[in-house]
N, C-alpha and C positions, 0 to 999 in steps of 0.2 A: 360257327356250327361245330358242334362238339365231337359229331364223328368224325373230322378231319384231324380230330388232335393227336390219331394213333398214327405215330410216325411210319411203324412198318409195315399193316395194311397200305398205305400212300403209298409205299416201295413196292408193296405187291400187285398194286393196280397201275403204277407207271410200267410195271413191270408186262400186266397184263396188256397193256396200251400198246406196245411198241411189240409184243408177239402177234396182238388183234392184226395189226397195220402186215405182218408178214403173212398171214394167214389170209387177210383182204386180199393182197394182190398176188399170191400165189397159192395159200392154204387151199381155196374157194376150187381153183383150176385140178389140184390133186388126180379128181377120180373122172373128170370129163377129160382129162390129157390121156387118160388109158384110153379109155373111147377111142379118142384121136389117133393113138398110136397102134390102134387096131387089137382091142381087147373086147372084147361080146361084153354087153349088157349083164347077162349073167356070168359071165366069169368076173368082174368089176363085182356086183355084190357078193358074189363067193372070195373075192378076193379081200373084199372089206369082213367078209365072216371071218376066215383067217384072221385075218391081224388082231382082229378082237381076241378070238379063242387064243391067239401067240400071246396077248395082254393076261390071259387068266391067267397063263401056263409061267410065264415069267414074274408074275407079281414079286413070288416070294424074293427075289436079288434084290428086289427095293428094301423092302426090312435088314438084308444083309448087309447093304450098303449105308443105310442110314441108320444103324444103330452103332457101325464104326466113326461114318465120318460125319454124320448131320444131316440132316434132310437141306439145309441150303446146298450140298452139297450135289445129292441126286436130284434136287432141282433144276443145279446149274447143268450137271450132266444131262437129263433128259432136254432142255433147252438145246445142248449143243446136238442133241440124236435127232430131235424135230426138222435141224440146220439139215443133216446129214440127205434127209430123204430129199431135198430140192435138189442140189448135187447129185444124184442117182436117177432120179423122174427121166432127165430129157435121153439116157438111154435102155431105156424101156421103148422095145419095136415088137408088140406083139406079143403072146402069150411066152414065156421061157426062163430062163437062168437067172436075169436081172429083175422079175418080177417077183420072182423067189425072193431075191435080196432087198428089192424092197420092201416086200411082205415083211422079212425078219428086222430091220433095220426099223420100220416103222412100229412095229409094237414094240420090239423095246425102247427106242425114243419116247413114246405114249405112255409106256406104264408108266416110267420114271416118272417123268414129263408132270401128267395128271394126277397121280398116285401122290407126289411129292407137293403140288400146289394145292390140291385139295387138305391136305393133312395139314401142311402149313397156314391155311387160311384158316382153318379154321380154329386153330390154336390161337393166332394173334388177332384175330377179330372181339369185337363188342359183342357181346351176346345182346346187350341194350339197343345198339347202334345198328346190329349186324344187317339187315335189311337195308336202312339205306347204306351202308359201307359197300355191301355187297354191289346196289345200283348204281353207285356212282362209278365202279368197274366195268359194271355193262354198259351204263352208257357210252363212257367214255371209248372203248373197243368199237360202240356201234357207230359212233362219230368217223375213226379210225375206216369204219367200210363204207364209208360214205363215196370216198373218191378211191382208196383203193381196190376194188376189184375193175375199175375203170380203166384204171393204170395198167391194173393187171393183164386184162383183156387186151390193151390196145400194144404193148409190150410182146404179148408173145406172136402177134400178128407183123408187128413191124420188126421187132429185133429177133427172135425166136425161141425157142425154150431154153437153150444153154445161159447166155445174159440174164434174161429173164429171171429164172429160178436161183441163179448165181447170184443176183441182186438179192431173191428174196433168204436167201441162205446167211448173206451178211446182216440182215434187219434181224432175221432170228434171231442170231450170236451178240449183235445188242441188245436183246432182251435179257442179258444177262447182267449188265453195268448197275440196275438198281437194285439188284442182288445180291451184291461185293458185301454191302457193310448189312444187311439183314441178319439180325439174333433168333434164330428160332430154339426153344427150348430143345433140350437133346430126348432120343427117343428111350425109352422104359428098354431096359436091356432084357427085362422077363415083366410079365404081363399076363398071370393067368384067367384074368376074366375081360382082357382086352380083346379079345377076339369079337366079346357077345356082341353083337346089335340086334336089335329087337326083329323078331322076326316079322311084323308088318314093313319097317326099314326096309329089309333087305330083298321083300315081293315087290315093296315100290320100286326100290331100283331097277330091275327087274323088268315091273313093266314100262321106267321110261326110257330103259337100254330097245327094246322092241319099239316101243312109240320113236326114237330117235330115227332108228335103221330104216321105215318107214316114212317118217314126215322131212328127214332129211336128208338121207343117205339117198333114198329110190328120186327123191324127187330133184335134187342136183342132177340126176341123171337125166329122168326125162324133162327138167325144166333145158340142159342143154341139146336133147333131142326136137323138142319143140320151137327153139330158136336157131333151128337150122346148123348148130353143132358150128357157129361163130362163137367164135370165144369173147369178141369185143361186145358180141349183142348179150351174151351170158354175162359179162363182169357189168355192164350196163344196169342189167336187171337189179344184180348183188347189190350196186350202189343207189341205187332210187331204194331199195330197204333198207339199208344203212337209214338215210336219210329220213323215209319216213318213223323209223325205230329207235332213234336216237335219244329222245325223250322218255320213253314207255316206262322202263324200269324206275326212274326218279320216282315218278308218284305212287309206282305199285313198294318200294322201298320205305318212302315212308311210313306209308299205310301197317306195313309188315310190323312196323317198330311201335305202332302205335293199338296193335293189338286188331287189325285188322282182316288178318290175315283168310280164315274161314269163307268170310265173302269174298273176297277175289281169288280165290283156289275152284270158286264153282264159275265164276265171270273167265276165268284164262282157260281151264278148261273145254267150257261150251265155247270159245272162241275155238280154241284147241279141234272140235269136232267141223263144226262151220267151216273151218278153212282147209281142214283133210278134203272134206266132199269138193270144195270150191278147184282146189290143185288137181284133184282127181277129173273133174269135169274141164278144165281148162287149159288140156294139153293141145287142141285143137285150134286153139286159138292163142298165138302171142301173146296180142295186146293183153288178155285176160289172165294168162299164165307169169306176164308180170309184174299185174295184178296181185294175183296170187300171192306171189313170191314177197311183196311190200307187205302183205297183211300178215304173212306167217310170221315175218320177223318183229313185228310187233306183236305176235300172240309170246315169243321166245322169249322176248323182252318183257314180257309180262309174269310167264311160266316162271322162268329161269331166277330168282330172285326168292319166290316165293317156295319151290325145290331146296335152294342152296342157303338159304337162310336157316332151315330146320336142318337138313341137313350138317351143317358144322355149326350149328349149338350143339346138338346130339353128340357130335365128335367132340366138341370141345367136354363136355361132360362126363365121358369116356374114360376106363381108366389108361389108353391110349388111342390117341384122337389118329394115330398111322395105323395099325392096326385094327380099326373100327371102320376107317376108309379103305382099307384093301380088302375086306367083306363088301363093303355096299359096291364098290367097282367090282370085282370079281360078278355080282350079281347083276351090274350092269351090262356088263361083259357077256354074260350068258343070254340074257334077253336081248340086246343088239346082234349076235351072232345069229341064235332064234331067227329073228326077224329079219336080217340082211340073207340067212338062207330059204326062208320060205319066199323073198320077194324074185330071189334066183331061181328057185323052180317054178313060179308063176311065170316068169319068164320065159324060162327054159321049153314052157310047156304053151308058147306064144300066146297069153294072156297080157293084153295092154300094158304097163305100164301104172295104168290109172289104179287097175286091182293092188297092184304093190302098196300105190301109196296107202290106199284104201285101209291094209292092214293095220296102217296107226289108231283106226277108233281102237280095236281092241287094250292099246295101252291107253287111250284116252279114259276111258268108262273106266279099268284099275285102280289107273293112277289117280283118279281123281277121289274115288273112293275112298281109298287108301289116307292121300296125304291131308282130307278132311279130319279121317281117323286120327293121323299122331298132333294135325292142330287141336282137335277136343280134346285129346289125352292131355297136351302143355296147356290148356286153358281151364281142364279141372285142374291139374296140379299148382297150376296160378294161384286157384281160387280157394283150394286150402290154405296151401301157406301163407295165404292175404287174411284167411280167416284165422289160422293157428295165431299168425304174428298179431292180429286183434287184440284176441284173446289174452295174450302175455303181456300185451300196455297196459290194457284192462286189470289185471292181477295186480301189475304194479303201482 
């Protein structure tokens, strides 16, 4: 299989493997251990509002830093800031001081973090292969939560958050070892038309930053409000979707590479809708709500691939693929914030829970629109240059 032959995508998806696995058993617990530790419902979304809008506000240090020392560089660092937040979590008691520090502490970990693997993937990817290189990442991650939020859950019940998150702080900081010997190209030290991305790009991000805050952000929450705010019955849920998710992306991967792409952008979408109303209606009930939870991660595994495939071709295209990702995250950034504060004042203003989640159709219907849009645009532009290059055998 010829997409396996690019050695440093393979470093960036073991790479991705082994932060999935810290993320499974402790990333998952993040924003339900505030809960626990006695943080309101809407202060936890306002809280994730912040660290997004801290992500806007700090982007620009990642261009600083990676035009000195390399983007392998603020990758490894934002890895090591990801580390930093599990270490800080278990003293967090309630609104205060420490919730401050994790706020600031977690966006710059993030920016870096994201900011830095987005750019880099998409530089050293297949534009050919890029869909399935991209799936064989997701899956592989969804494998990875199969059993770790299991672990996770049953961990901080039996040993408690310090051990716990302490474990998951060492699995983060080996997400750095397939990273040691990774060559990524160096960043454009000036770049004047690196900034552009097309402005339908940068609405789409936009609205899948809002669809995010929405379908995952509100719903993490109430899906551990719904399961009785156990953490074991919560990592439970996480790993029956793992498990059922773990394949999705492989064949939506293919397909992406074989020109498919159009009809399963309308199929993960209207899945995308289905399962907002299903989460929304199924807070009442468990069983159903982890239900729920199984079918979403397979719509993610579907979405996600078919997103990140156009998106870093586009970057790779780019006359800087760093700089063309720190517009569409920043634009992320501003629609997840959007969205994590209107689901706080639906809160705030004791509207269920359900209404939050509810607010993802609006980036459903967008987003779908939209990323129909940039596949037509690459599949007219296909279809010229398949005709131009015709034309010129023809001549000769």
């Amino acid at each position: 299989m010829s997409f396996f032959g690019n050695d440093a995508i393979n470093r960036v998806n073991l790479h991705n493997t082994i932060q999935a696995l810290a993320q499974g058993v402790g990333g998952v617990f993040v924003f339900v251990y505030l809960l626990k530790a006695g943080v309101s419902a809407p202060l936890v979304l306002c809280t994730i509002a912040v660290m997004t809008a801290g992500r806007f506000v700090m982007r620009p240090a990642v261009l600083v830093v990676a035009r000195r020392r390399g983007l392998r560089v603020t990758l490894m660092l934002g890895t090591i800031l990801e580390a930093a937040i599990f270490l800080l979590l278990p003293l967090v008691h309630g609104p205060g001081v420490m919730l401050v520090v994790i706020i600031a502490v977690s966006a710059l970990g993030s920016v870096f973090y994201w900011t830095s693997l987005h750019a880099a993937s998409s530089q050293l990817g297949d534009a050919e292969h890029r869909g399935r290189q991209i799936a064989v990442g997701t899956a592989a991650s969804a494998v990875m939560n199969i059993a770790a939020p299991w672990l996770g859950g049953w961990a901080l019940g039996a040993i408690g958050p310090v051990l716990t998150f302490g474990m998951v702080a060492v699995i983060q900081v080996a997400a750095i070892a397939p990273l040691l010997a990774l060559a990524i190209p160096p960043v454009a030290e000036t770049a004047p038309s690196g900034w552009r991305a097309p402005r339908l790009v940068v609405v789409l991000q936009g609205a899948d930053g809002w669809f995010g805050a929405a379908f995952y952000n509100v719903w993490q929450i109430a899906l551990f409000v719904a399961l009785g705010e156990h953490f074991a019955s919560y990592g439970g849920a996480m790993a029956l979707a793992g498990l059922v998710g773990a394949g999705a992306s492989l064949v939506v991967g293919r397909l992406i590479d074989l020109g498919h792409a159009r009809a399963w952008v309308i199929v993960a979408y209207a899945a995308c809708a289905m399962v907002t109303v299903l989460k929304a209606v199924s807070l009442h009930s468990p069983a159903l709500a982890v239900a729920a939870n199984a079918l979403a991660t397979v719509v993610a595994l579907l979405l996600g691939p078919l997103m990140m495939a156009r998106m870093y071709n586009l970057a790779k295209a780019s006359p800087c693929p760093l700089r063309f990702t720190m517009a569409t995250e920043g634009a992320w950034d501003i629609g997840c914030c959007a969205g994590c504060l209107s689901a706080a004042a639906l809160a705030a203003l004791h509207a269920p829970l359900s209404a939050g989640i509810l607010l993802a159709l609006g980036g459903v219907g967008v987003g779908a629109s939209l990323l129909l849009r940039s596949y037509a645009t690459l599949a007219t532009a296909s279809h010229v240059d398949h005709h131009t290059r015709t034309r010129s055998a023809g001549g000769r």
